[in-house]
Every structure is written in structure tokens, then in C-alpha cells.
Backbone of each chain as ProteinMPNN parsed JSONL, in Angstrom:
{"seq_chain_A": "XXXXXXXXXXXXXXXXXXXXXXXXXXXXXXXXXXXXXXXXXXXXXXXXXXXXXXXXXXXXXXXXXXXXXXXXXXXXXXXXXXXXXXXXXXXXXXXXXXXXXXXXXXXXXXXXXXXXXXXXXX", "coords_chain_A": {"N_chain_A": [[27.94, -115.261, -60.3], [30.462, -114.347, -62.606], [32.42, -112.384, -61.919], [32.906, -112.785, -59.124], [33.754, -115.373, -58.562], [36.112, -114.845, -59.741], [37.303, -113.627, -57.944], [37.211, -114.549, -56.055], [38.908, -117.082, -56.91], [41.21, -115.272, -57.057], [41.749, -114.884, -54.621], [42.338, -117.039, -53.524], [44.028, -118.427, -54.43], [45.958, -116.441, -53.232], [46.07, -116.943, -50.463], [46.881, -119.273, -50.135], [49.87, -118.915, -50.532], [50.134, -117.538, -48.715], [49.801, -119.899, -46.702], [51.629, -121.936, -47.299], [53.97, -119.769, -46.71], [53.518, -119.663, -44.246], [52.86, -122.055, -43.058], [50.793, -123.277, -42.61], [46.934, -124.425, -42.346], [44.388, -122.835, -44.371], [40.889, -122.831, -44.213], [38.344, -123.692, -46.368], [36.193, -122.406, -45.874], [37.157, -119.906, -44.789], [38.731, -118.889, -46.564], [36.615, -117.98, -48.392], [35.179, -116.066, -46.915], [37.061, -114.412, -46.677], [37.075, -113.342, -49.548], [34.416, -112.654, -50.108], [34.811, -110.863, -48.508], [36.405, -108.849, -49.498], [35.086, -108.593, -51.756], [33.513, -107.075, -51.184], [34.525, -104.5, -50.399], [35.304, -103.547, -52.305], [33.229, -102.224, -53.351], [33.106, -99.991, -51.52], [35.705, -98.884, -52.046], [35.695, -98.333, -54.653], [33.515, -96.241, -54.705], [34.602, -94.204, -53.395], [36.885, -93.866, -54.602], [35.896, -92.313, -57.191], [34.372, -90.763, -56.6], [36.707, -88.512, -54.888], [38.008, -88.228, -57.855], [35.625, -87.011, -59.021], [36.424, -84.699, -57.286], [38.449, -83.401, -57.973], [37.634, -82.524, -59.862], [37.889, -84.454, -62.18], [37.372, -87.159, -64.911], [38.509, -89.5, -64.77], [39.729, -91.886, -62.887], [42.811, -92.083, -61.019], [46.229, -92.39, -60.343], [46.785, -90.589, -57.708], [44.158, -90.688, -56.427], [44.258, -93.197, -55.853], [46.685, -93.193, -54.075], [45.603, -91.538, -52.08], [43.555, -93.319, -51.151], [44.876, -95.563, -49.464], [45.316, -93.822, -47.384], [44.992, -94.337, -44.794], [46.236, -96.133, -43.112], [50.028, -95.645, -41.837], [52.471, -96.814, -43.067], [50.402, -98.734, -45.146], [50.273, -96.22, -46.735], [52.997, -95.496, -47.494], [53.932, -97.622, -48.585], [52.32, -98.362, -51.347], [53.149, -96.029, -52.024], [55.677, -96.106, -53.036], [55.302, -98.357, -54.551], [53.593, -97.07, -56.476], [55.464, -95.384, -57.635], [57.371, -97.236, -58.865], [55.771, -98.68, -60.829], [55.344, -96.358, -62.117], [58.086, -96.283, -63.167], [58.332, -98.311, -64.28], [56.765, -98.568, -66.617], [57.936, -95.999, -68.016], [59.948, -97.046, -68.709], [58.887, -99.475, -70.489], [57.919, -97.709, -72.667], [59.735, -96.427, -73.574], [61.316, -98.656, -75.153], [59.54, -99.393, -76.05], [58.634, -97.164, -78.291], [62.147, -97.4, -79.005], [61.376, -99.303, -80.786], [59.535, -98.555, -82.559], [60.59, -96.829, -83.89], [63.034, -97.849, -85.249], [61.032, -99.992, -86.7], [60.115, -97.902, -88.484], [62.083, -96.691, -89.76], [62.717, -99.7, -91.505], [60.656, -99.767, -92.938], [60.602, -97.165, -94.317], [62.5, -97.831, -95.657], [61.759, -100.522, -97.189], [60.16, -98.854, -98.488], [60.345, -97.605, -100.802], [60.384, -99.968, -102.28], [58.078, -99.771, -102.964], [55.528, -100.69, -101.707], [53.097, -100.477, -99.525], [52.075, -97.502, -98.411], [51.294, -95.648, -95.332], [49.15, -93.081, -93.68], [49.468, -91.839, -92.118]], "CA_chain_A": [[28.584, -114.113, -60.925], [31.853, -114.974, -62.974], [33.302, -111.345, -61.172], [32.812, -112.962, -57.619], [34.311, -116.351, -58.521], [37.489, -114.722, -60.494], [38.225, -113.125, -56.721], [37.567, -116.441, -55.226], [40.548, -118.261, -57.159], [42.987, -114.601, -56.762], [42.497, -114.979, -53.14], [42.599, -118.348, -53.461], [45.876, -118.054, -54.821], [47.093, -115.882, -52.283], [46.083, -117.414, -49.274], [47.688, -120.744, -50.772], [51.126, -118.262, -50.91], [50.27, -117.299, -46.763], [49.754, -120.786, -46.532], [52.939, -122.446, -47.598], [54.61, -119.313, -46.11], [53.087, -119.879, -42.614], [52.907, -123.74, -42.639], [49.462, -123.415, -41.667], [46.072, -124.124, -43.974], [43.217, -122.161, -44.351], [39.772, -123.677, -44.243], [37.48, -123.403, -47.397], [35.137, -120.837, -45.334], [37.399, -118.952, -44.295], [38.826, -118.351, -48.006], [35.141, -117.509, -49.18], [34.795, -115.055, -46.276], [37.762, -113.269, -47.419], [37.01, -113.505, -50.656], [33.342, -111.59, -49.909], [35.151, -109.272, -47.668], [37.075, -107.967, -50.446], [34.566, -108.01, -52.853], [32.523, -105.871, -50.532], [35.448, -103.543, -50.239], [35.921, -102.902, -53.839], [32.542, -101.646, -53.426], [33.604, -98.799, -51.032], [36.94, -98.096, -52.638], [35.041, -97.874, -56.384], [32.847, -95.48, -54.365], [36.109, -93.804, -52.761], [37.896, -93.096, -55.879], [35.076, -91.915, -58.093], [34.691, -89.237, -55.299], [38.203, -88.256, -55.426], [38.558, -87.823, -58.976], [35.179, -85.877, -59.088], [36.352, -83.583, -56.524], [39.209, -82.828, -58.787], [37.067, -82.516, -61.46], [38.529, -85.208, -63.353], [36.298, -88.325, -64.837], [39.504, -90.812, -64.933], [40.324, -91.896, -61.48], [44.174, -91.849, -61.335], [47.103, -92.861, -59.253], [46.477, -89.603, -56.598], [43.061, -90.954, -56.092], [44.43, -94.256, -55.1], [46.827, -93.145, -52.692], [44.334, -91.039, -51.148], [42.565, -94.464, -50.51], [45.632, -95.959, -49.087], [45.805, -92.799, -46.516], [44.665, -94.576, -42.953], [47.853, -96.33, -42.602], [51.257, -94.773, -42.566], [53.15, -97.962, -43.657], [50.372, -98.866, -46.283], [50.213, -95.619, -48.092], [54.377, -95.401, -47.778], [54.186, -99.082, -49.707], [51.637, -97.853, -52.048], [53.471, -94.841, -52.949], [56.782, -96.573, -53.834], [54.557, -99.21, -55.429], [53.256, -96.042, -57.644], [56.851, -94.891, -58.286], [57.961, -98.621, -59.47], [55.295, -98.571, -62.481], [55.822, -95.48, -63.189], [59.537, -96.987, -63.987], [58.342, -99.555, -65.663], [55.766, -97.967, -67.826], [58.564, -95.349, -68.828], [61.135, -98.186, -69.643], [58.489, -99.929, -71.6], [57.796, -96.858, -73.689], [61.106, -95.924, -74.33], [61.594, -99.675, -75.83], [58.226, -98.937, -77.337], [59.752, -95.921, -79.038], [62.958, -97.547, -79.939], [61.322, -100.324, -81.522], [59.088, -98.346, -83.654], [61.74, -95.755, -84.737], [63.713, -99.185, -86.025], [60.41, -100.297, -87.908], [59.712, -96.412, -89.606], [63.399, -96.693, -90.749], [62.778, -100.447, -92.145], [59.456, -99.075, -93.562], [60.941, -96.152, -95.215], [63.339, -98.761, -96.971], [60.805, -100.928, -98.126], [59.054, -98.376, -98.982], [61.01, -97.822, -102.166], [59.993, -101.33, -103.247], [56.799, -99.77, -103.756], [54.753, -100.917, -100.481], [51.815, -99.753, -99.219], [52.104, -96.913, -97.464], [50.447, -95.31, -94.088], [48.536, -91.823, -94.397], [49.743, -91.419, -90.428]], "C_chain_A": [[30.059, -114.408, -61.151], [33.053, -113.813, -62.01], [33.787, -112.155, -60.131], [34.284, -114.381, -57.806], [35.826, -116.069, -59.12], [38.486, -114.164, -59.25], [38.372, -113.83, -55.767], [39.158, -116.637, -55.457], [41.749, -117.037, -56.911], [43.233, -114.959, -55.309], [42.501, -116.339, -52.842], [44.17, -118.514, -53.397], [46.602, -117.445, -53.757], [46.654, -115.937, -50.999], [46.941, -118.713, -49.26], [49.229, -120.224, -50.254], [51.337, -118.512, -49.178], [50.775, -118.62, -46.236], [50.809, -121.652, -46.11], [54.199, -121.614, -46.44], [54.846, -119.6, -44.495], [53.174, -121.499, -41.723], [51.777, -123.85, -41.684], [48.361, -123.689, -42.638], [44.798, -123.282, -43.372], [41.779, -123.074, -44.676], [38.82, -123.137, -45.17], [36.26, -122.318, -46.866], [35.47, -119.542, -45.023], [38.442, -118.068, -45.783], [37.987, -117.601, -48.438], [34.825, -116.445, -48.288], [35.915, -113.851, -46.265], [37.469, -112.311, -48.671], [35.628, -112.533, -50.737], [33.546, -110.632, -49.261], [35.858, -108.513, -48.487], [36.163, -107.627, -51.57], [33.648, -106.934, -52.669], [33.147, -104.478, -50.556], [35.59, -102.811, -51.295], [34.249, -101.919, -53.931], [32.887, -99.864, -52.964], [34.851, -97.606, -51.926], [36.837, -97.818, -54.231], [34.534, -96.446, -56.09], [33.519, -93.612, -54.048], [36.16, -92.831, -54.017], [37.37, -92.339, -56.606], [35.103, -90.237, -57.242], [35.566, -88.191, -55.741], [38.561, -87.873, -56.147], [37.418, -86.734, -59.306], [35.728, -84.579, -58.552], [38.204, -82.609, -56.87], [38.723, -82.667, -60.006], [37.431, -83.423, -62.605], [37.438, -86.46, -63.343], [37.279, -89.497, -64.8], [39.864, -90.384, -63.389], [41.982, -92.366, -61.741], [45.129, -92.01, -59.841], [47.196, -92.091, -57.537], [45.801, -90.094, -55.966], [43.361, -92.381, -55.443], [45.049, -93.97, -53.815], [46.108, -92.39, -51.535], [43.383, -92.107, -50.415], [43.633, -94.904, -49.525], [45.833, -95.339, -47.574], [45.828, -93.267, -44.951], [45.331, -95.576, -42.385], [48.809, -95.806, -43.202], [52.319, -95.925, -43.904], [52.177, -98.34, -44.874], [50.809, -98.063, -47.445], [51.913, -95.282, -48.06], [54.475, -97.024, -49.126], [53.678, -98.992, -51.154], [52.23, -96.598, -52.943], [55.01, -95.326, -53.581], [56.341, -97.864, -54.576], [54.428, -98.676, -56.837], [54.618, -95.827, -58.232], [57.65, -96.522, -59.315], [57.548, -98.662, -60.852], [55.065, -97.931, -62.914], [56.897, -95.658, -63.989], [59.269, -97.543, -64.797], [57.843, -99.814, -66.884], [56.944, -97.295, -68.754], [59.609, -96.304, -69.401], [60.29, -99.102, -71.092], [57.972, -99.164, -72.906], [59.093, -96.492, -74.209], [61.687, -97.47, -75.534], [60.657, -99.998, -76.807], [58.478, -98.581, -78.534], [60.61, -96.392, -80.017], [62.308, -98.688, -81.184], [60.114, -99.838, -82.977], [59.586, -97.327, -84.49], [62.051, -96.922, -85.725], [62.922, -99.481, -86.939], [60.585, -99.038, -88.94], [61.035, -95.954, -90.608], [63.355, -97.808, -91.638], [62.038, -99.979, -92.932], [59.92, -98.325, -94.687], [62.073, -96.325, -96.224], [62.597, -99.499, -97.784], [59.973, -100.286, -98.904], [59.341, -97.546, -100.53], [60.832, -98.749, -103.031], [59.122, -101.126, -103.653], [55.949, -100.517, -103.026], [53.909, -100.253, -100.341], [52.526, -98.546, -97.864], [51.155, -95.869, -96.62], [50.377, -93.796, -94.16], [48.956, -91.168, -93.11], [51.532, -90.464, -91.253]], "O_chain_A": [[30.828, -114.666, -60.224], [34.14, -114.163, -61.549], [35.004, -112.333, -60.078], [35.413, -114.321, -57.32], [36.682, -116.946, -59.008], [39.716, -114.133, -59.241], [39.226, -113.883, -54.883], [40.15, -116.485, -54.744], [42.909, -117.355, -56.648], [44.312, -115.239, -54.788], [42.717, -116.659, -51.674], [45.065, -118.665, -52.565], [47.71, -117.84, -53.393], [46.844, -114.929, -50.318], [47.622, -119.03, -48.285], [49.855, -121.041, -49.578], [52.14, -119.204, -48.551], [51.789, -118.72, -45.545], [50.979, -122.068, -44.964], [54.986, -122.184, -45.685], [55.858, -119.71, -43.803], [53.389, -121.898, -40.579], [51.711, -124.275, -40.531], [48.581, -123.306, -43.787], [44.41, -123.168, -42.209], [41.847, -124.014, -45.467], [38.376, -122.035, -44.847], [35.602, -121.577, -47.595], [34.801, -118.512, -44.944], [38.714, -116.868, -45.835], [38.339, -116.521, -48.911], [34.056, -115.655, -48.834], [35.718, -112.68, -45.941], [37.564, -111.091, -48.801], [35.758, -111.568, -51.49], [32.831, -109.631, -49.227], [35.948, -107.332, -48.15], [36.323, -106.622, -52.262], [33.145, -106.156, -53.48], [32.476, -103.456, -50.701], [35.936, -101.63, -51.304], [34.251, -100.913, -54.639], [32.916, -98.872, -53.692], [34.911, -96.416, -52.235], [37.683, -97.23, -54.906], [34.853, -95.511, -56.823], [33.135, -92.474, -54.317], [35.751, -91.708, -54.31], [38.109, -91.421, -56.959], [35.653, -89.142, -57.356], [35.39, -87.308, -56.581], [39.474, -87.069, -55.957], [37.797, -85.662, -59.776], [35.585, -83.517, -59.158], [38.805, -81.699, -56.299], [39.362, -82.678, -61.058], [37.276, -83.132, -63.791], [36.792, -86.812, -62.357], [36.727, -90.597, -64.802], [40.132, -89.31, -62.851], [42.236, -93.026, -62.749], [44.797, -91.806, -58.673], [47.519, -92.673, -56.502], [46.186, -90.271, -54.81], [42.664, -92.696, -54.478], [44.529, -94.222, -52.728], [46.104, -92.669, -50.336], [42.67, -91.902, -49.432], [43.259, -94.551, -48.407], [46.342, -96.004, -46.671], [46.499, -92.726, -44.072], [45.08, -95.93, -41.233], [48.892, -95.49, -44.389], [52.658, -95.767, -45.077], [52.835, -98.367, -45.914], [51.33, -98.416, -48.503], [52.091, -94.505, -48.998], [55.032, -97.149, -50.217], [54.359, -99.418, -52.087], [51.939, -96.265, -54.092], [55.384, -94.816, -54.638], [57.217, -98.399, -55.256], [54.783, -99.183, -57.901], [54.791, -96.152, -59.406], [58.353, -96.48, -60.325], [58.293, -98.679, -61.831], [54.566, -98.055, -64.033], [56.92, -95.366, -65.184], [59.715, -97.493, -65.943], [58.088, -100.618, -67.784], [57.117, -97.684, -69.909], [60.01, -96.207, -70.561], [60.749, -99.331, -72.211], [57.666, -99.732, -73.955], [59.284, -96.294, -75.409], [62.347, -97.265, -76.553], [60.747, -100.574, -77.892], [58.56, -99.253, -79.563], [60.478, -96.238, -81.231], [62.795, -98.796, -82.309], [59.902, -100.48, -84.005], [59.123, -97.0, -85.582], [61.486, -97.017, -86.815], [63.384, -99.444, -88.079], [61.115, -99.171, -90.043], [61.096, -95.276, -91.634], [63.826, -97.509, -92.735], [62.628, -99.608, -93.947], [59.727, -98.684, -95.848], [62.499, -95.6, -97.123], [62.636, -99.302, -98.999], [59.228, -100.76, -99.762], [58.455, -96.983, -101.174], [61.002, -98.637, -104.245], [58.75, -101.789, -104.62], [55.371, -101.285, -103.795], [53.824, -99.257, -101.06], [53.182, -98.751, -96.843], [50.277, -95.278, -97.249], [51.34, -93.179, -94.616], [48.8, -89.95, -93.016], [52.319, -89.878, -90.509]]}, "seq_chain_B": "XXXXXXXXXXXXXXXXXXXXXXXXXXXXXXXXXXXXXXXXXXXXXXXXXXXXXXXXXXXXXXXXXXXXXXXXXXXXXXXXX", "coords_chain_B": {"N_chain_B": [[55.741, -108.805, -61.661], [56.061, -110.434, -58.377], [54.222, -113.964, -57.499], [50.926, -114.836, -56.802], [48.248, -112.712, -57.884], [46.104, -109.887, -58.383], [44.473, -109.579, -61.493], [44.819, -106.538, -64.036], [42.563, -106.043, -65.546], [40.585, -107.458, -63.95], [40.265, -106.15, -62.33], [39.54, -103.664, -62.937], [36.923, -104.144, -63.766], [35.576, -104.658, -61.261], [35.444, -102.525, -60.345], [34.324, -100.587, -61.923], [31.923, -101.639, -61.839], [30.75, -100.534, -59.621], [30.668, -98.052, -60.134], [29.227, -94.962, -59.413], [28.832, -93.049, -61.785], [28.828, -93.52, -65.283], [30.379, -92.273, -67.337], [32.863, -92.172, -65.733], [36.362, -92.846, -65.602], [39.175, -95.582, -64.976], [42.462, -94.731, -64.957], [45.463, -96.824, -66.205], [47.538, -96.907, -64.944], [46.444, -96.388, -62.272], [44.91, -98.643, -62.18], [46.761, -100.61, -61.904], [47.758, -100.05, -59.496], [46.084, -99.989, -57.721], [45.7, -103.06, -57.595], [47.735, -103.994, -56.533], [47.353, -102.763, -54.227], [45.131, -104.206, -53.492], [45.753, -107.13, -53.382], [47.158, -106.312, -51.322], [45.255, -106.504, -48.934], [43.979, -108.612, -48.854], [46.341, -110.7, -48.506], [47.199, -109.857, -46.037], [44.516, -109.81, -44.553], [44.719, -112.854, -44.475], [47.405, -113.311, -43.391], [46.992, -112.003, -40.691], [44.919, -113.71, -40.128], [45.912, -116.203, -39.899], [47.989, -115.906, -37.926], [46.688, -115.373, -35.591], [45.673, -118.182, -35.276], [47.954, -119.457, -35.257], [48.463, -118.244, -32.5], [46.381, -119.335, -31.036], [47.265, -121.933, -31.052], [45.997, -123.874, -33.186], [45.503, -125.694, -35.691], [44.775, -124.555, -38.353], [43.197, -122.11, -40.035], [40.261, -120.818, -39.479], [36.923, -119.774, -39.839], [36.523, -118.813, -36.746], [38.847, -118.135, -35.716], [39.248, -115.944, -38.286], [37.595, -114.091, -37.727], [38.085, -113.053, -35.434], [39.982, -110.928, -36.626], [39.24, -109.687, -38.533], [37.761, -107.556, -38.015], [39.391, -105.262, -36.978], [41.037, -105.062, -39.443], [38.92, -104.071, -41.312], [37.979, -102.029, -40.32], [38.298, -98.558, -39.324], [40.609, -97.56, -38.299], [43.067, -98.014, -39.552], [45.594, -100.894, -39.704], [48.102, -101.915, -40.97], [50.899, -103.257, -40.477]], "CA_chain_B": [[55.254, -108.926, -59.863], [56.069, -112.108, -57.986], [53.121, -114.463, -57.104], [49.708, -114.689, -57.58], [47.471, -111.018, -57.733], [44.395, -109.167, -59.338], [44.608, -108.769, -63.151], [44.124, -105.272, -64.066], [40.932, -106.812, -66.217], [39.655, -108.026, -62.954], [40.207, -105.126, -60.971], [39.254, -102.412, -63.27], [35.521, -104.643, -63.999], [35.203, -104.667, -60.013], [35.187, -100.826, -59.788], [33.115, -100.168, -62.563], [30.699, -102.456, -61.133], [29.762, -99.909, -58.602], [30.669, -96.592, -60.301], [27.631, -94.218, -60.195], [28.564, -92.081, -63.155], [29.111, -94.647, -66.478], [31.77, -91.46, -67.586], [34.029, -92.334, -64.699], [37.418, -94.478, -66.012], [40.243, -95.53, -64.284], [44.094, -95.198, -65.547], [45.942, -97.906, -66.152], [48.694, -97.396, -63.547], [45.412, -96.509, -60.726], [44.296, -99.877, -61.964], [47.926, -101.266, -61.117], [47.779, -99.471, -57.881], [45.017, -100.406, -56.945], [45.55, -104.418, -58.031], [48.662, -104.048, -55.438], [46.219, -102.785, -52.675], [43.89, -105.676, -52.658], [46.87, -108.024, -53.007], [48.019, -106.328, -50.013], [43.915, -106.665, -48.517], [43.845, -110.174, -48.971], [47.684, -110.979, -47.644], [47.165, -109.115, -44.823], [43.636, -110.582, -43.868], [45.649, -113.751, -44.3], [48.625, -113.437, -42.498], [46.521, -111.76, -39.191], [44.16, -114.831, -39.514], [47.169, -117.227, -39.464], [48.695, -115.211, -36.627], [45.691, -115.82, -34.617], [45.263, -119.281, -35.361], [49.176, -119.957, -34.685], [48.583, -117.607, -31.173], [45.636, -120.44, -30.352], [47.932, -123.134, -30.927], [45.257, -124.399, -33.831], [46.883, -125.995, -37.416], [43.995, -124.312, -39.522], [42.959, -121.223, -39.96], [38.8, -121.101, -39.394], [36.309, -118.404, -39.869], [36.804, -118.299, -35.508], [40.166, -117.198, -36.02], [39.367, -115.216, -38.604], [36.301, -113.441, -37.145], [38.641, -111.834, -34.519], [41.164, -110.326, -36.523], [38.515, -108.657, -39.568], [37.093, -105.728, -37.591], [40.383, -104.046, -37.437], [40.609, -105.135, -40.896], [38.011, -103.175, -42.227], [36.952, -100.829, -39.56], [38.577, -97.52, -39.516], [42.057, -97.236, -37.791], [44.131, -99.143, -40.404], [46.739, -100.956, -38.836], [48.803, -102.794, -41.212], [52.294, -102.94, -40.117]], "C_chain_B": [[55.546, -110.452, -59.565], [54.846, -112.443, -57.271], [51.934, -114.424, -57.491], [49.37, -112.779, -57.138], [46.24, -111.29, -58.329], [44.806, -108.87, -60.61], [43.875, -107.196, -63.185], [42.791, -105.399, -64.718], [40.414, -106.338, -65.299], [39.389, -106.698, -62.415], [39.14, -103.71, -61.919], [37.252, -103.104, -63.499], [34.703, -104.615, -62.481], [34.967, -102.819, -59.819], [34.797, -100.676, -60.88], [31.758, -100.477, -61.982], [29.853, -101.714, -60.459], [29.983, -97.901, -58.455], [29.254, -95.756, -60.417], [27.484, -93.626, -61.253], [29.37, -93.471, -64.434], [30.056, -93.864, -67.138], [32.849, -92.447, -66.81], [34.97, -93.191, -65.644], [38.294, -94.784, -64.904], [41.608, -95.278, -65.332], [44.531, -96.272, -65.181], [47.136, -97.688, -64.743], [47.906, -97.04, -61.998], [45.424, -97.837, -61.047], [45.282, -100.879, -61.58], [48.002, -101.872, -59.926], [47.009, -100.179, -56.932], [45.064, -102.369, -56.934], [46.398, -104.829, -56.588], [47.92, -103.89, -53.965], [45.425, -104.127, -52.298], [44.273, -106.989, -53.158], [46.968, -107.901, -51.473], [46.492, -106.501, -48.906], [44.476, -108.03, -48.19], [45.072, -110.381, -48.334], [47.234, -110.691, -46.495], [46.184, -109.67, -43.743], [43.848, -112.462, -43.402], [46.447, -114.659, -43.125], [47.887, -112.983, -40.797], [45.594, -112.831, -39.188], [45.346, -116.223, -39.454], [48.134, -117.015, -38.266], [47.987, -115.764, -35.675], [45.27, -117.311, -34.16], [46.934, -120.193, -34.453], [48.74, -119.606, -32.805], [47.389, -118.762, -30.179], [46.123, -121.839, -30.753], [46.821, -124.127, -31.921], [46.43, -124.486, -35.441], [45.652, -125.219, -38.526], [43.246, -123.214, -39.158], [40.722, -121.073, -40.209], [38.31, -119.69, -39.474], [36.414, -117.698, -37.801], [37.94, -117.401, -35.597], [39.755, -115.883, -36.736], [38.097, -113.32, -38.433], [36.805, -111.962, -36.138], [39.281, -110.872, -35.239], [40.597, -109.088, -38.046], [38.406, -107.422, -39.067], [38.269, -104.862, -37.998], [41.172, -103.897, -38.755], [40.216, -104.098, -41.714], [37.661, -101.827, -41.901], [38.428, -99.642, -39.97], [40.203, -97.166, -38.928], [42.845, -98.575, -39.1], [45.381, -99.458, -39.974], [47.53, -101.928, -39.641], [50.779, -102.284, -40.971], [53.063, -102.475, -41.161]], "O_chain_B": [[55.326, -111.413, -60.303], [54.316, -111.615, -56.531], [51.741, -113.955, -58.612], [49.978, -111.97, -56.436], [45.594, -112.289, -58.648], [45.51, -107.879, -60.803], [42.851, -106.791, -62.635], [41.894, -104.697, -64.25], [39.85, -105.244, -65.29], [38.265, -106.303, -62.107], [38.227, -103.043, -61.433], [36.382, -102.253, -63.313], [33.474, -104.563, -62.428], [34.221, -102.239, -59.031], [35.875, -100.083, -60.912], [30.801, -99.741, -61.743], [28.631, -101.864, -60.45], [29.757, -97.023, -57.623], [28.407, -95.885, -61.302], [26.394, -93.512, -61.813], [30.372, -94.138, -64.178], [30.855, -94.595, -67.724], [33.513, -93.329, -67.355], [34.514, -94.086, -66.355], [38.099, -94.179, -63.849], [41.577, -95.725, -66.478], [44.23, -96.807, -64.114], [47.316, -98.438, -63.783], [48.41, -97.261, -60.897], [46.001, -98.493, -60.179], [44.915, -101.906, -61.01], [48.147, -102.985, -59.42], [47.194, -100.719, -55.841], [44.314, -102.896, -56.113], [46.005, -105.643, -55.752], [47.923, -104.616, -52.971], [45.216, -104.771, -51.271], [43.448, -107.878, -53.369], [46.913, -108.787, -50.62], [46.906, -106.668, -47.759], [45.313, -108.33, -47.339], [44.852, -110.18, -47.139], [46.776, -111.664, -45.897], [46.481, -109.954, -42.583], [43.37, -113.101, -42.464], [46.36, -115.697, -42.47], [48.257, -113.616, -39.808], [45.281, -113.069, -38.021], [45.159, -117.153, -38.669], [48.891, -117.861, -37.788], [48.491, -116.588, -34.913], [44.728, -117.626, -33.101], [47.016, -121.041, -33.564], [48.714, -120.512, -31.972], [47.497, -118.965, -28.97], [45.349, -122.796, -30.754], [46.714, -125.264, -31.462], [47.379, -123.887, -35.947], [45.861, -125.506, -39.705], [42.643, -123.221, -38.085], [40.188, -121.33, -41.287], [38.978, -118.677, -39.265], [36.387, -116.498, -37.528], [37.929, -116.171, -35.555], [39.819, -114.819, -36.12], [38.011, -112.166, -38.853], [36.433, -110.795, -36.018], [39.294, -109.78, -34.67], [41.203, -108.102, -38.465], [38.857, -106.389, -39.561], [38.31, -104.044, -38.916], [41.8, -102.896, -39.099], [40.849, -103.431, -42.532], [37.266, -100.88, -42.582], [39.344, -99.921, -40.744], [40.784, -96.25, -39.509], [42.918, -99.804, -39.125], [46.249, -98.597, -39.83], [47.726, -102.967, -39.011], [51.487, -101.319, -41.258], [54.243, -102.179, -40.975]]}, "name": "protein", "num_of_chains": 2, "seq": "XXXXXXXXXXXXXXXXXXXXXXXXXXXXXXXXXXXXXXXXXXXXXXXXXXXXXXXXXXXXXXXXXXXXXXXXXXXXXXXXXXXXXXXXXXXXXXXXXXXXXXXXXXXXXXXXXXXXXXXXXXXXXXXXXXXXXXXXXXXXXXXXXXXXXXXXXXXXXXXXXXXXXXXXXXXXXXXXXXXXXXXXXXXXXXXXXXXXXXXXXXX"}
């Protein structure tokens, strides 16, 4: 299953990171038994969230619904929730540059569009 | 983000996987959220099996090591510092 093996090489990757950090190595079994302990997990926390967002009536599971998973440590779901607050930043910075950058086209647009261009029914 | 992670791809194809209702979605900044969590999964299972392995004076981290330090892992008191 290409799923299983794509969570192989992330935690591959980030045991490699521990690795280096720790100056210690990890042994190819004990990668792969991570690597099935998380994929087992995603089972639960798919299970989790779906929950969650039913029991708000909503069919999109959503950032609430995560930290609600997060809840059974204090320190995760504190990391988790200024995690959430970060890409909320970064979402709104990339919309606002979104924004400016398609204001800038709808002004080039609406110059060319004197040349006799095709123009958009939006 | 610095380092390796979960693509939101990955992550959001892993929790479909085992949604019961085929409605259900996720948002993109849950599927973030959530990419950051099982970053912080994986680190974590990691760093307490490298703890353990350092604390037995061993250079390599083995499923022994890491055998001890899962339960509280997974099981129910979540104890990441």
C-alpha cells in the first residue's frame, strides 16, 4: 500500500532528524514499528475527528476538532493551539498577497482590455 | 516549517481512509494541524526511544528500547512534555 510506505519514508525522515540530533541510530525495525504505530493511530484520530465534527453537526472536520484531539496533554494541546494560531497567520498573509496581486492583475486587465482582449463574464 | 513532516496530501488521504461517512472533509488548516500532530507523534516516539536506549547505555535504538517507552505513547494519560 503506497499510503503505508509514504509514512515509512516521513518517519523515516524524522527519526533520521532525532537521530543526528541525539547522536544515536535507530534500527530499521524499530522505524517500521513506528511507522505502523502511527499509521494505526491515524486510524483512531480519523475516527476521533469525524465524531467531533458530527457532534457539531458539521461534515468538514476543522481546526476545533483537532484540538479537541490534542486535549490529553496540557503541553501538547498548548503547542497545537499556537501551532493553529501560526497558520492562521500565514494563511491570512498569503491571502492578503493573494488579494494584492490580483487587484494589480484586474487593473492590468482593465488596461488591456481596451486593446480589445478577451474578456471574463466573472 | 523546518525539517522533514506529513504533506497535507498524505495526511488528509490517511483520514479519509477510515472515515465512515464518504460526506465527511477535512479543512485545510485541520489538515495542517493535524500534519503538525503526527510530526509531533513520531518525534516524540523517537526522542523517548532514544532516551531509553541512551538510559541503557546502548548506541542504537531497538524495538527493546522502544517497546518500553510506546504504552505511554499511545495509552491514555498523554505525557508529552
Amino acid at each position: 500500500m503506497r499510503l503505508k510506505a509514504a509514512v515509512h519514508y516521513t518517519v523515516g525522515c524524522l527519526c533520521e532528524e532525532v537521530a543526528s540530533d541525539k547522536e544515536i541510530q535507530f534500527s530499521k525495525q524499530t522505524i517500521a514499528a513506528i511507522s505502523e504505530m502511527t499509521f494505526r493511530q491515524c486510524e483512531n484520530f480519523a475516527k476521533d475527528l469525524e465524531m467531533f465534527a458530527r457532534h457539531a453537526k458539521r461534515s468538514t472536520v476543522n481546526t476545533e476538532d483537532v484540538k479537541l484531539l490534542a486535549r490529553r496533554s496540557n503541553s501538547l494541546l498548548k503547542y497545537i493551539t499556537e501551532k493553529n494560531e501560526e497558520i492562521a497567520q500565514l494563511n491570512l498573509e498569503r491571502k492578503a498577497k493573494k488579494k494584492k496581486k490580483s487587484e494589480d492583475r484586474n487593473k492590468n486587465s482593465r488596461e488591456s482590455a481596451e486593446d480589445g482582449e478577451v474578456d471574463n463574464e466573472n | 516549517m523546518e525539517g522533514a513532516g506529513f504533506r497535507k496530501e498524505l495526511v488528509g488521504k490517511l483520514l479519509r481512509l477510515h472515515f465512515q461517512d464518504s460526506g465527511t472533509r477535512v479543512s485545510g488548516d485541520a489538515l495542517q494541524l493535524m500534519a503538525e500532530l503526527l510530526k509531533i507523534f513520531v518525534t516524540e516516539a523517537a526522542v523517548r526511544g532514544a532516551r531509553q536506549a541512551q538510559a541503557e547505555d546502548v548506541a542504537l535504538v531497538g524495538v527493546d528500547q522502544l517497546e518500553k517507552v510506546l504504552p505511554q505513547l499511545v495509552g491514555g494519560h498523554g505525557g508529552c512534555r
